[in-house]
N, CA, C and O of each residue as an XYZ file, in Angstrom:
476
protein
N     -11.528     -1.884    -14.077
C     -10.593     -1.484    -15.090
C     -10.510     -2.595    -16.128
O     -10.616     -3.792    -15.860
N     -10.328     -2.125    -17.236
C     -10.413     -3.177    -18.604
C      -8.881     -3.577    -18.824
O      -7.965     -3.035    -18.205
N      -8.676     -4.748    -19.928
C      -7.562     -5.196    -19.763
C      -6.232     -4.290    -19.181
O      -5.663     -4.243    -18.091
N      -6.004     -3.460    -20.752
C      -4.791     -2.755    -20.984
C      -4.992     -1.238    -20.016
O      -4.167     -0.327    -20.083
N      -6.133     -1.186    -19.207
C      -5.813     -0.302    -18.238
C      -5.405     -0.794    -16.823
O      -4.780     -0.141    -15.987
N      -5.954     -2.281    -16.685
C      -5.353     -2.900    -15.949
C      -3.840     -3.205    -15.785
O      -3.203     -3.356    -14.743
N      -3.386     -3.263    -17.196
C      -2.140     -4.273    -17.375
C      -0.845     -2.207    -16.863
O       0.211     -2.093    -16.241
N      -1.604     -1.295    -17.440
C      -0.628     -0.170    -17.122
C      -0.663      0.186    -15.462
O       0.322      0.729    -14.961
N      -1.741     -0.119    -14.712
C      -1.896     -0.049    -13.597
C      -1.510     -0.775    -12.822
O      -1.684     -0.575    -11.620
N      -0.807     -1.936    -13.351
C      -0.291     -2.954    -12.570
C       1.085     -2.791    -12.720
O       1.745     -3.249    -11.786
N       1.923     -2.085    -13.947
C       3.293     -1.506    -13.674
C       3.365     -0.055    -12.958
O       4.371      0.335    -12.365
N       2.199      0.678    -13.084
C       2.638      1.585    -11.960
C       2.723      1.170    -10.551
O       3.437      1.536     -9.617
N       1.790      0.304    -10.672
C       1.809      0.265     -9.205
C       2.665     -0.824     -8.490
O       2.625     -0.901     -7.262
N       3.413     -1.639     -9.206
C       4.991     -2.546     -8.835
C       5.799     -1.819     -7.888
O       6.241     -2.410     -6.903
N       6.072     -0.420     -8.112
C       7.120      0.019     -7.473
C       6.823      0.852     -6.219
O       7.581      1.341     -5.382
N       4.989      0.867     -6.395
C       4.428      1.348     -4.878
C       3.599      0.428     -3.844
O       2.971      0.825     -2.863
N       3.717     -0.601     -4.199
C       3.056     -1.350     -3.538
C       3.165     -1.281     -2.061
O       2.192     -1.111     -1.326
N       4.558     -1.440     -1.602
C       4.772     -1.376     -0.700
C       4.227     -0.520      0.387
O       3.758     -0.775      1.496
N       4.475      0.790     -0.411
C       4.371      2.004      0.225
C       2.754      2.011      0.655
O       2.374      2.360      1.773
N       1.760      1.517     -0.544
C       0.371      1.734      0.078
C      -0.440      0.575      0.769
O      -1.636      0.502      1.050
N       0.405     -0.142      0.918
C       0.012     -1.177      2.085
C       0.649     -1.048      3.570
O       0.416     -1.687      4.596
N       1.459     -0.078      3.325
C       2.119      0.224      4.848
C       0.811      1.803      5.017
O       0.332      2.312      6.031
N       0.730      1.946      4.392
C      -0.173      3.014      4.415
C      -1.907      3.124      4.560
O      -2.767      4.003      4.619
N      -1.822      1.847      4.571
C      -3.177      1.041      4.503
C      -3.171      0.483      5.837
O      -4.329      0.464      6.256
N      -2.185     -0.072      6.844
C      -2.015     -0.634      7.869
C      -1.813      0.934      9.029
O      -1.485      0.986     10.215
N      -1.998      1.494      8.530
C      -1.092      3.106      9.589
C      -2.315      3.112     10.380
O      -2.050      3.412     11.544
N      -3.677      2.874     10.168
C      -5.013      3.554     10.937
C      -5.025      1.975     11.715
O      -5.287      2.114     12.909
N      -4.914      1.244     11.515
C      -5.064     -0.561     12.387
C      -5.010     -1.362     11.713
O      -5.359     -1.534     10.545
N      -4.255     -2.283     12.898
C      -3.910     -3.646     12.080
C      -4.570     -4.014     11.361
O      -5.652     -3.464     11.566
N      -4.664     -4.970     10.173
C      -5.536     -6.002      9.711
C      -5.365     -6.836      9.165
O      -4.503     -6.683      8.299
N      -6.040     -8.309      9.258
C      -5.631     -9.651      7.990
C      -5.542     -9.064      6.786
O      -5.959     -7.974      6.395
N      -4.709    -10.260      6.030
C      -4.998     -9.668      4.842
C      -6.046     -9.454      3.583
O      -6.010     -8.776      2.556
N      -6.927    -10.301      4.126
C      -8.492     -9.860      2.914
C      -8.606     -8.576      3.734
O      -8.155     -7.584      3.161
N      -9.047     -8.410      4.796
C      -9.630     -6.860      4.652
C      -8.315     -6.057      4.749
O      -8.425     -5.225      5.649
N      -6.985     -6.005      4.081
C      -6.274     -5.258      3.589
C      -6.429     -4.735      2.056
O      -6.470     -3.585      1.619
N      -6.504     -6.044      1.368
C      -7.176     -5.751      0.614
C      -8.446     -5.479      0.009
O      -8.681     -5.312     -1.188
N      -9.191     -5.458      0.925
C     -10.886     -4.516      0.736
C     -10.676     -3.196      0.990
O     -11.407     -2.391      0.414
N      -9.525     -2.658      2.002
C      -8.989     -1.288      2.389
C      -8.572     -0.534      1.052
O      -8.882      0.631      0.804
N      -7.724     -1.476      0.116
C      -7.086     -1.097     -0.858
C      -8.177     -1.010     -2.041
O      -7.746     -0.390     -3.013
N      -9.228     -1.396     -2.148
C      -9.629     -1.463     -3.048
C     -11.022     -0.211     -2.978
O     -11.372      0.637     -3.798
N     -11.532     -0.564     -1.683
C     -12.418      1.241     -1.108
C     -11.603      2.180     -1.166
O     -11.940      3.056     -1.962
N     -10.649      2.352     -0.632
C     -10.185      3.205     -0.832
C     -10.043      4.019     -2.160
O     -10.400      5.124     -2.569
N      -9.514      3.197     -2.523
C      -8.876      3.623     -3.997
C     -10.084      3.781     -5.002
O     -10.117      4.519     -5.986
N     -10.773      3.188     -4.683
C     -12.263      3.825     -5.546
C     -12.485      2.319     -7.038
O     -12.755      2.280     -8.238
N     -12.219      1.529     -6.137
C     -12.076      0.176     -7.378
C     -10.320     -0.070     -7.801
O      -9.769     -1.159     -7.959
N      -9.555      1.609     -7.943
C      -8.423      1.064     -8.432
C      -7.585     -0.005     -8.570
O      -7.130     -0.622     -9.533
N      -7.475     -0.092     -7.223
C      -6.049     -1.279     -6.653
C      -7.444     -2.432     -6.163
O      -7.897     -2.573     -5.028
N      -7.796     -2.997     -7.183
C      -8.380     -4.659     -6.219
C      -7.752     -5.139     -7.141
O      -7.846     -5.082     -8.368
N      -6.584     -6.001     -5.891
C      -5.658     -6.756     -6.117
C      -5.807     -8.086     -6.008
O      -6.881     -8.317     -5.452
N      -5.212     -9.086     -6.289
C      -5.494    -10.725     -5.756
C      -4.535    -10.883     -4.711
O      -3.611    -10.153     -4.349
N      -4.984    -12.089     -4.263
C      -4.174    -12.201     -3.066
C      -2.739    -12.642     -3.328
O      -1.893    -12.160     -2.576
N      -2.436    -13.273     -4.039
C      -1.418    -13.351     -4.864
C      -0.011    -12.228     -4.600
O       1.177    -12.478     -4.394
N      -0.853    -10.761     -4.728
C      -0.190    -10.468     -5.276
C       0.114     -9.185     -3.776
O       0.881     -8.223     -3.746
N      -0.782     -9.676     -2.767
C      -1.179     -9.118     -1.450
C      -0.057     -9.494     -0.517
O       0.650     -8.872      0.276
N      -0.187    -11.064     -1.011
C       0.449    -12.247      0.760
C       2.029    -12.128      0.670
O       2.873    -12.152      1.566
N       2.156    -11.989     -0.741
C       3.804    -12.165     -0.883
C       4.807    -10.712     -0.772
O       6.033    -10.814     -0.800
N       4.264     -9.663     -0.673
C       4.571     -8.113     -0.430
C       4.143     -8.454      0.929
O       5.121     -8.356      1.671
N       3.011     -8.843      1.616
C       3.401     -8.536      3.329
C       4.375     -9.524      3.692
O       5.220     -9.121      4.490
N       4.447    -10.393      3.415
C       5.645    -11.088      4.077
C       6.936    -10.490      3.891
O       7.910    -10.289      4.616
N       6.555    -10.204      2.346
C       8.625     -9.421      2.124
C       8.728     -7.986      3.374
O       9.749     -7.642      3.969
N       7.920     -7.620      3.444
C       7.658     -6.325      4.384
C       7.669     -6.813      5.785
O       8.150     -6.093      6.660
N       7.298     -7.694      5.997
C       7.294     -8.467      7.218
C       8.845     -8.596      7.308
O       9.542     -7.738      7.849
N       9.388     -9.865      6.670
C      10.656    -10.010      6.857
C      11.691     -8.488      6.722
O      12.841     -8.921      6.790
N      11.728     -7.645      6.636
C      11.968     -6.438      6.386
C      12.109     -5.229      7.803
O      12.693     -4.182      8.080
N      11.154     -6.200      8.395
C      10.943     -5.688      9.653
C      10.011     -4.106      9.786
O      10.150     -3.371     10.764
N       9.040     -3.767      8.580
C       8.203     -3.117      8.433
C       6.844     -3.224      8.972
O       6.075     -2.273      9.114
N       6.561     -4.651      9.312
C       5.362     -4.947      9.572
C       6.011     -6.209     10.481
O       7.097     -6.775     10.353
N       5.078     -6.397     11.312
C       4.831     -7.585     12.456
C       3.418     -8.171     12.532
O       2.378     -7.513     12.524
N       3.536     -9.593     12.611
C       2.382    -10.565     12.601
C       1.768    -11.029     13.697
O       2.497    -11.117     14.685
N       0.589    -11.371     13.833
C       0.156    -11.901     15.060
C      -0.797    -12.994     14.826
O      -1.367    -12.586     13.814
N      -1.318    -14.097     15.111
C      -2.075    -14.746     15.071
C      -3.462    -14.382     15.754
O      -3.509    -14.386     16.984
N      -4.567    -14.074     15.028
C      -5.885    -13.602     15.618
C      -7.020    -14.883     15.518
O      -7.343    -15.481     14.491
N      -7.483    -15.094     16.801
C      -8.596    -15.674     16.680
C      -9.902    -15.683     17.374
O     -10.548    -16.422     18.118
N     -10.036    -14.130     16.596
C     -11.555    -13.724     17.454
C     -12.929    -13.441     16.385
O     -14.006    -12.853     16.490
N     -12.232    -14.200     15.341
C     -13.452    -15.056     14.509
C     -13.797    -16.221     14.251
O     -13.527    -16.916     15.231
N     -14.205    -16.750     13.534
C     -14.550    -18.500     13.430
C     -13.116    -19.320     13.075
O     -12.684    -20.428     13.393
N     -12.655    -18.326     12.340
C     -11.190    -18.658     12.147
C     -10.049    -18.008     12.777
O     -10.166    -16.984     13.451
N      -8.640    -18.769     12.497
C      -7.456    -17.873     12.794
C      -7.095    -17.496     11.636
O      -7.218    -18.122     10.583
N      -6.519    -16.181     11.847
C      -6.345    -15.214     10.836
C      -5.112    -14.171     11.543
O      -5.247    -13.385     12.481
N      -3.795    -14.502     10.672
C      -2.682    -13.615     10.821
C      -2.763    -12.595     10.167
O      -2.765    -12.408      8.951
N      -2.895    -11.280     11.840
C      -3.121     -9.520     11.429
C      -1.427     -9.073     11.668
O      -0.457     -9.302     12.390
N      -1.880     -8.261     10.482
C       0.093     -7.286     10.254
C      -0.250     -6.047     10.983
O      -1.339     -5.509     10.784
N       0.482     -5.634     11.690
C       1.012     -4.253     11.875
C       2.304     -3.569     11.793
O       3.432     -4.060     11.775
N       1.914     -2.283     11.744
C       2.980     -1.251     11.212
C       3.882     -1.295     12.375
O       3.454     -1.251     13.528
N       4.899     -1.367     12.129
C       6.321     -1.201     13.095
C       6.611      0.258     13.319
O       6.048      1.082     12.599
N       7.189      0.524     13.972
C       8.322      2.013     14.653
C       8.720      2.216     12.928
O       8.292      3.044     12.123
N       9.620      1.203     12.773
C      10.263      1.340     11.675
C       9.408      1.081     10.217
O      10.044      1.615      9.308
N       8.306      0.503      9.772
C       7.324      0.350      8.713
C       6.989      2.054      8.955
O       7.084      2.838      8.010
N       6.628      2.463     10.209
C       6.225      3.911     10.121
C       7.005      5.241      9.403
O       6.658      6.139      8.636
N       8.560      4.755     10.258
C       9.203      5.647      9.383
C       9.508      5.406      7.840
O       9.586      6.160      6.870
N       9.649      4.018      8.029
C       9.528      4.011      6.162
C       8.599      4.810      5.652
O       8.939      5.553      4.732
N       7.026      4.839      6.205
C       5.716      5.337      5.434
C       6.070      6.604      4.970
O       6.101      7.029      3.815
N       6.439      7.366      6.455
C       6.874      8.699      6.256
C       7.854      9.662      5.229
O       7.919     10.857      4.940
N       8.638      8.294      4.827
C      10.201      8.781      3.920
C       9.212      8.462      2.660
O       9.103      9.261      1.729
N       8.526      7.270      2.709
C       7.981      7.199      1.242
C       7.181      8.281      0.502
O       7.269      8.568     -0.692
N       6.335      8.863      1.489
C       4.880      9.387      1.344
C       5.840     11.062      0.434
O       5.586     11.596     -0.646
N       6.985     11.429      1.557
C       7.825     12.576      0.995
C       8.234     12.261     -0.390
O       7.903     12.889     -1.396
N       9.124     11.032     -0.318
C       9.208     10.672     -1.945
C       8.495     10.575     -2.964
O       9.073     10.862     -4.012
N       6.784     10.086     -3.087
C       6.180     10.466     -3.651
C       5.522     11.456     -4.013
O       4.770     11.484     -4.987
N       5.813     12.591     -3.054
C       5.233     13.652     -3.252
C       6.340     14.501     -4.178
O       5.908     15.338     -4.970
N       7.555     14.300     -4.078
C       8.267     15.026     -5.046
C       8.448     14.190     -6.377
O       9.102     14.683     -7.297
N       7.870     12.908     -6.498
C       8.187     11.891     -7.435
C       6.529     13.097     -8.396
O       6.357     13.330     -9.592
N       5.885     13.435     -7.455
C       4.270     13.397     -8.184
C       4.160     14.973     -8.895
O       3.502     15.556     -9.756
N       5.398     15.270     -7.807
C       5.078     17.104     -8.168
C       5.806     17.092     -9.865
O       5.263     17.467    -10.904
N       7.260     16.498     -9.664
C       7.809     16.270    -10.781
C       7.027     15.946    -12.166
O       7.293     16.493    -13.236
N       6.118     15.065    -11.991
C       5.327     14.502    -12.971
C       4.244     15.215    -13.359
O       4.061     15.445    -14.555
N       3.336     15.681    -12.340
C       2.702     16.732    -12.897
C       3.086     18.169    -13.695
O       2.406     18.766    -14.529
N       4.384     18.509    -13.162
C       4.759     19.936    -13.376
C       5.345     19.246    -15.049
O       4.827     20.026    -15.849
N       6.025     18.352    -15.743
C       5.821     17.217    -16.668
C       4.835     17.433    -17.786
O       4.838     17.648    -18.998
N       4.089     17.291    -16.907
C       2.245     16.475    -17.646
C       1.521     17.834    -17.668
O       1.021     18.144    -18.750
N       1.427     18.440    -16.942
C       0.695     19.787    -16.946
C       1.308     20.855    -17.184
O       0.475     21.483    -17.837
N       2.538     21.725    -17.063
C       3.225     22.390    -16.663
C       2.817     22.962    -15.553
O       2.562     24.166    -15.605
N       2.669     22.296    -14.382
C       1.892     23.289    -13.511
C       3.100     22.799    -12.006
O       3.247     21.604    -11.747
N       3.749     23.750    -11.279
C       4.214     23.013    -10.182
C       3.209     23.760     -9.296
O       2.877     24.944     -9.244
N       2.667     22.165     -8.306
C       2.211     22.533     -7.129
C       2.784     22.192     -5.649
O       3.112     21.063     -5.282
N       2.826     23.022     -5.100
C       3.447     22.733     -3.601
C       2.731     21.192     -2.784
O       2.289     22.247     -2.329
N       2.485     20.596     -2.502
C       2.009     19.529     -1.389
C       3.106     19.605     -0.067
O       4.300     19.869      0.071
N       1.930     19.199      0.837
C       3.214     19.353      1.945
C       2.011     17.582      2.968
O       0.848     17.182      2.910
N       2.960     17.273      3.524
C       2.271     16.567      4.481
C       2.514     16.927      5.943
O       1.920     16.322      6.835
Protein backbone atom coordinates (compact mmCIF):
# COMPACT_ATOMS: atom_id res chain seq x y z
CA UNK A 1 0.00 0.00 0.00
CA UNK A 2 1.29 3.56 -0.96
CA UNK A 3 1.55 6.35 1.42
CA UNK A 4 -1.98 7.93 1.81
CA UNK A 5 -3.52 4.45 1.42
CA UNK A 6 -1.47 3.41 4.05
CA UNK A 7 -1.95 6.41 6.29
CA UNK A 8 -6.25 5.71 5.79
CA UNK A 9 -5.63 2.11 6.62
CA UNK A 10 -3.93 2.74 9.58
CA UNK A 11 -7.02 4.84 11.05
CA UNK A 12 -9.31 2.23 10.13
CA UNK A 13 -7.70 -0.13 11.50
CA UNK A 14 -6.89 1.73 15.25
CA UNK A 15 -10.16 0.77 16.44
CA UNK A 16 -9.87 -2.99 15.21
CA UNK A 17 -6.83 -3.98 16.04
CA UNK A 18 -7.62 -5.66 18.79
CA UNK A 19 -10.30 -7.57 17.53
CA UNK A 20 -8.04 -9.11 14.60
CA UNK A 21 -5.31 -10.17 16.61
CA UNK A 22 -7.53 -12.01 19.00
CA UNK A 23 -8.77 -13.41 15.89
CA UNK A 24 -5.54 -14.25 14.54
CA UNK A 25 -4.62 -16.16 17.86
CA UNK A 26 -8.28 -18.27 17.84
CA UNK A 27 -6.64 -21.25 15.43
CA UNK A 28 -3.04 -21.37 17.90
CA UNK A 29 -0.98 -19.75 19.91
CA UNK A 30 1.83 -17.77 18.49
CA UNK A 31 4.98 -15.33 19.09
CA UNK A 32 4.61 -12.35 17.94
CA UNK A 33 6.51 -12.17 14.43
CA UNK A 34 4.54 -14.99 13.20
CA UNK A 35 1.43 -13.06 14.46
CA UNK A 36 2.26 -10.77 12.47
CA UNK A 37 3.09 -12.83 9.25
CA UNK A 38 -0.62 -14.32 10.13
CA UNK A 39 -1.82 -10.77 9.79
CA UNK A 40 -0.26 -9.90 6.92
CA UNK A 41 -1.13 -13.52 4.70
CA UNK A 42 -3.95 -13.33 5.66
CA UNK A 43 -5.04 -10.17 4.82
CA UNK A 44 -3.52 -10.38 1.42
CA UNK A 45 -0.51 -7.71 2.17
CA UNK A 46 -3.16 -5.46 3.96
CA UNK A 47 -2.32 -5.30 7.64
CA UNK A 48 1.79 -5.75 7.58
CA UNK A 49 2.21 -4.07 10.55
CA UNK A 50 5.55 -3.20 12.55
CA UNK A 51 6.20 -4.52 15.55
CA UNK A 52 5.75 -1.46 17.16
CA UNK A 53 2.64 -1.37 16.63
CA UNK A 54 2.06 -5.45 17.29
CA UNK A 55 3.97 -5.77 20.98
CA UNK A 56 2.15 -2.92 22.58
CA UNK A 57 -1.71 -4.10 21.66
CA UNK A 58 -0.68 -7.71 22.91
CA UNK A 59 0.39 -6.67 26.05
CA UNK A 60 -2.60 -4.16 26.54
CA UNK A 61 -4.73 -7.38 25.67
CA UNK A 62 -2.64 -9.37 27.78
CA UNK A 63 -3.03 -7.17 30.75
CA UNK A 64 -6.78 -7.18 29.95
CA UNK A 65 -6.84 -10.64 30.56
CA UNK A 66 -7.68 -11.50 26.80
CA UNK A 67 -4.63 -13.20 26.06
CA UNK A 68 -2.03 -15.17 28.28
CA UNK A 69 1.78 -15.53 27.81
CA UNK A 70 4.11 -18.23 27.99
CA UNK A 71 7.70 -18.42 27.56
CA UNK A 72 8.66 -20.87 24.53
CA UNK A 73 11.85 -22.38 23.94
CA UNK A 74 11.70 -24.87 21.32
CA UNK A 75 13.75 -22.81 18.96
CA UNK A 76 17.25 -21.40 19.05
CA UNK A 77 15.64 -18.80 20.95
CA UNK A 78 13.08 -17.95 23.72
CA UNK A 79 10.19 -16.53 22.40
CA UNK A 80 6.95 -15.36 24.43
CA UNK A 81 3.66 -17.21 22.67
CA UNK A 82 0.08 -15.43 23.50
CA UNK A 83 -2.97 -17.26 23.72
CA UNK A 84 -6.57 -16.67 23.56
CA UNK A 85 -8.27 -16.84 26.99
CA UNK A 86 -12.02 -18.20 27.91
CA UNK A 87 -12.50 -14.62 28.10
CA UNK A 88 -10.21 -13.09 24.81
CA UNK A 89 -12.68 -15.76 23.20
CA UNK A 90 -15.71 -14.32 24.29
CA UNK A 91 -14.53 -10.96 23.56
CA UNK A 92 -13.75 -12.37 19.79
CA UNK A 93 -17.21 -13.50 19.64
CA UNK A 94 -19.03 -10.08 20.87
CA UNK A 95 -16.59 -8.31 18.51
CA UNK A 96 -16.89 -10.36 15.33
CA UNK A 97 -21.14 -9.67 15.97
CA UNK A 98 -20.27 -6.02 16.30
CA UNK A 99 -18.59 -5.82 13.26
CA UNK A 100 -20.84 -7.46 11.40
CA UNK A 101 -23.60 -4.98 12.14
CA UNK A 102 -20.91 -2.10 12.18
CA UNK A 103 -20.23 -3.58 8.25
CA UNK A 104 -23.83 -4.28 7.27
CA UNK A 105 -24.56 -0.62 8.31
CA UNK A 106 -21.82 0.67 6.09
CA UNK A 107 -22.40 -1.16 3.23
CA UNK A 108 -26.21 -0.74 3.14
CA UNK A 109 -24.48 3.29 3.39
CA UNK A 110 -22.04 2.78 0.54
CA UNK A 111 -24.09 0.58 -1.66
CA UNK A 112 -27.61 0.72 -0.75
CA UNK A 113 -27.64 -2.81 -0.49
CA UNK A 114 -28.52 -4.57 3.07
CA UNK A 115 -27.02 -7.93 3.36
CA UNK A 116 -27.75 -10.46 6.02
CA UNK A 117 -24.21 -12.09 7.46
CA UNK A 118 -24.61 -14.37 10.15
CA UNK A 119 -21.68 -16.18 11.95
Amino acid sequence: MTGEGKSAAAQILKGHLDLLLLATLQASPAHGYAIIERLRLQSNGTFDLPEGTIYPALHRLEQAGLLASQWSEEHARRRRVYILTARGRAALSSGRKEWLAFAQGINAILFGEVQSWQI
